[in-house]
N, C-alpha and C positions, 0 to 999 in steps of 0.2 A: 450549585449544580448547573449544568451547562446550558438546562431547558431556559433559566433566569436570563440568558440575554437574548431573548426572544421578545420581552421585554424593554430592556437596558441597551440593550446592544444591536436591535436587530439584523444590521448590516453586517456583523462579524455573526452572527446567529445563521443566516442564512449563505454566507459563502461556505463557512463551514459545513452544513449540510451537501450542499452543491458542489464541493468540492471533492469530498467523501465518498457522496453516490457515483461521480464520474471516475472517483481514480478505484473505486473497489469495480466499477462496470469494467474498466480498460484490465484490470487484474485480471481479470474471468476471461475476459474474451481472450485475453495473452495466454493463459492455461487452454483452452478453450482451439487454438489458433494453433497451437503445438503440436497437444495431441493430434487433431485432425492429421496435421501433418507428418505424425509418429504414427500414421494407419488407425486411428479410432475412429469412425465414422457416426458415432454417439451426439456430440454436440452437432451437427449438422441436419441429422433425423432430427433430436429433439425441440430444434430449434432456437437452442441453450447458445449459439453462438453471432451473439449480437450487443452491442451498447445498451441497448433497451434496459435501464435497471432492475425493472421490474420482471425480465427473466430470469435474473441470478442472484436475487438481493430480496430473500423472502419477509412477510410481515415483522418477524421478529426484530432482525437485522436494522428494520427500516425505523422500528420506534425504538432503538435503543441508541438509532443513530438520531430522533428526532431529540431524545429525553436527554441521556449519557455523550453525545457524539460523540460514540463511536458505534461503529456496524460491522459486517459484513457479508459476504457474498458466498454462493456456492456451486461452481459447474461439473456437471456429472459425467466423469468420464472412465473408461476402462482400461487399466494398465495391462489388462492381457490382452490386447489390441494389437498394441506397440511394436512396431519390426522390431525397433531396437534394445527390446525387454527393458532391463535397469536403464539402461544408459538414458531409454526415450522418459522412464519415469524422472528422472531428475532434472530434463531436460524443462519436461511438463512443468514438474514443481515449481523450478527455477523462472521461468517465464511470467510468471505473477508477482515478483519479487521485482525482476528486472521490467518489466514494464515501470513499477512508480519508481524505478529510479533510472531510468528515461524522464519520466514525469520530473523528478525533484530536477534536474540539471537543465531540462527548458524551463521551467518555473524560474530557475537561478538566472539560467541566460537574460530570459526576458526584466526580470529585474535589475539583473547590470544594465541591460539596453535602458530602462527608464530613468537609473541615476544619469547616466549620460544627457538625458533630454531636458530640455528646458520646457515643460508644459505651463499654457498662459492661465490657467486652473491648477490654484492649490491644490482644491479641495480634490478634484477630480487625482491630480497627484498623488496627493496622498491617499485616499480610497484603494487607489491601481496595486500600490506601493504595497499596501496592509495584504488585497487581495493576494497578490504574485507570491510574497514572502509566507502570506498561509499555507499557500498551494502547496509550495517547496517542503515546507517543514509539515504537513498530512502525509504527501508521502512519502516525507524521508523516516517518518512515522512506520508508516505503511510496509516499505522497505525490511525497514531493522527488525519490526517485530514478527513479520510472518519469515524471517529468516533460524529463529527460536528452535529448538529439536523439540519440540513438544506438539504432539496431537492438539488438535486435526492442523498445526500450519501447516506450510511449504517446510520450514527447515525440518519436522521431523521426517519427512517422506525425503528426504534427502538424506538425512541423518540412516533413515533405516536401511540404505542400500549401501551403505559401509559399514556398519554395524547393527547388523542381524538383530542382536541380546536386547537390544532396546524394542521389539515389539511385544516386550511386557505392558507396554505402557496404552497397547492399543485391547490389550485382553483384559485389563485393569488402569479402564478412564482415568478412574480417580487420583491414580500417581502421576499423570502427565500435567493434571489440573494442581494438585498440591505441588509439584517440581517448579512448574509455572508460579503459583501463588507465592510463595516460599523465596522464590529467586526475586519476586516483584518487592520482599516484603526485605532484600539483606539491608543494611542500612549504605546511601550512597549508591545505589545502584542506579538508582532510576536518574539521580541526579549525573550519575557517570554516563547514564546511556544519551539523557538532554546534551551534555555538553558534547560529546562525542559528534552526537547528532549538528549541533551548531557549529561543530569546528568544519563538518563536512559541506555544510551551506557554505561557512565564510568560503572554504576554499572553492567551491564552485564558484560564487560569488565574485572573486579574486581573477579566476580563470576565466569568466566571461566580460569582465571588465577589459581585463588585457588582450582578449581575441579584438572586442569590438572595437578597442581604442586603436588596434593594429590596423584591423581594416580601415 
């Protein structure tokens, strides 16, 4: 269990949290950041639009991220606000997805920039190294998974405004959770979505190596 290297590990124990909490904070405020600008004036009254985790990242979120790492977040906002009806909801959705993968490719950058360097500290090297490379892959995590058609993420609110038929799923929780579950559960899947995941690091990876080695 993940709570165990809290223990064992606790330098990967606690980036991992710290990582978590910042990249689900920058999610929210991205959703959060949109809206406002789609006409919801919701997170701004509420006070819902800010880094602070402890606004968007309730107790549940926070010991599941302490026990399980993993968590998350939630900003409240109203899609009949929106100038742009549909268009601004997707927009919305879509903004919390694209923030950590903003995140994953400076996370990548910076770890191309540290192979490059010669630091007179191993250890500190390698520490940076572990840090950087978690970063990337939490929220290339973060990314892939709230992109899912499945309630409450981002891809299902994205999902529903091209196909209608699917807000079964919000009148009847339990089919978005077993769809989910079920998909988690086909064999290879999870192992197809790691690697997927990993080929999209290398390639960043690849692509930040050859900018910096340009410059």
């Amino acid at each position: 269990m993940f709570f165990q290297y809290l223990m064992t590990n606790p330098f990967f124990y606690w980036s991992i949290v710290g990582l978590v909490i910042f990249s689900i904070a920058l999610h929210e405020l991205a959703h959060g950041l949109v809206a406002v600008w789609q006409g919801d004036k919701g997170p701004l009254e509420q006070g819902t639009l800010s880094l602070n985790p402890f606004r968007n990242i309730g107790l549940m979120g926070f010991g599941a991220l302490l026990v399980a790492g993993v968590g998350w977040g939630e900003i409240a906002v109203n899609d009949k606000n929106f100038r742009n009806g549909s268009l601004g909801t997707v927009l919305v959705a879509l903004a919390g997805p694209l923030a950590n993968l903003t995140l994953t490719i400076c996370f990548s950058f910076a770890l191309s920039w540290l192979h490059l360097q010669e630091l007179s500290d191993p250890i500190l090297a390698e520490d940076l190294e572990r840090f950087l490379y978690w970063g990337a892959i939490c929220n290339a995590l973060l990314f892939s998974f709230n992109l899912l058609p499945f309630p409450p993420l981002d891809g299902y609110k994205v999902a529903r405004e091209f196909f209608p038929s699917i807000t079964i799923l919000e009148r009847r929780p339990e089919l978005g959770y077993l769809a989910l579950g079920g998909l988690l559960l086909v064999p290879g899947f999870v192992q197809g979505a790691i690697g997927l995941i990993h080929q999209m690091l290398q390639g960043f990876l690849r692509l930040g190596t050859d900018y910096l080695a340009f410059l």
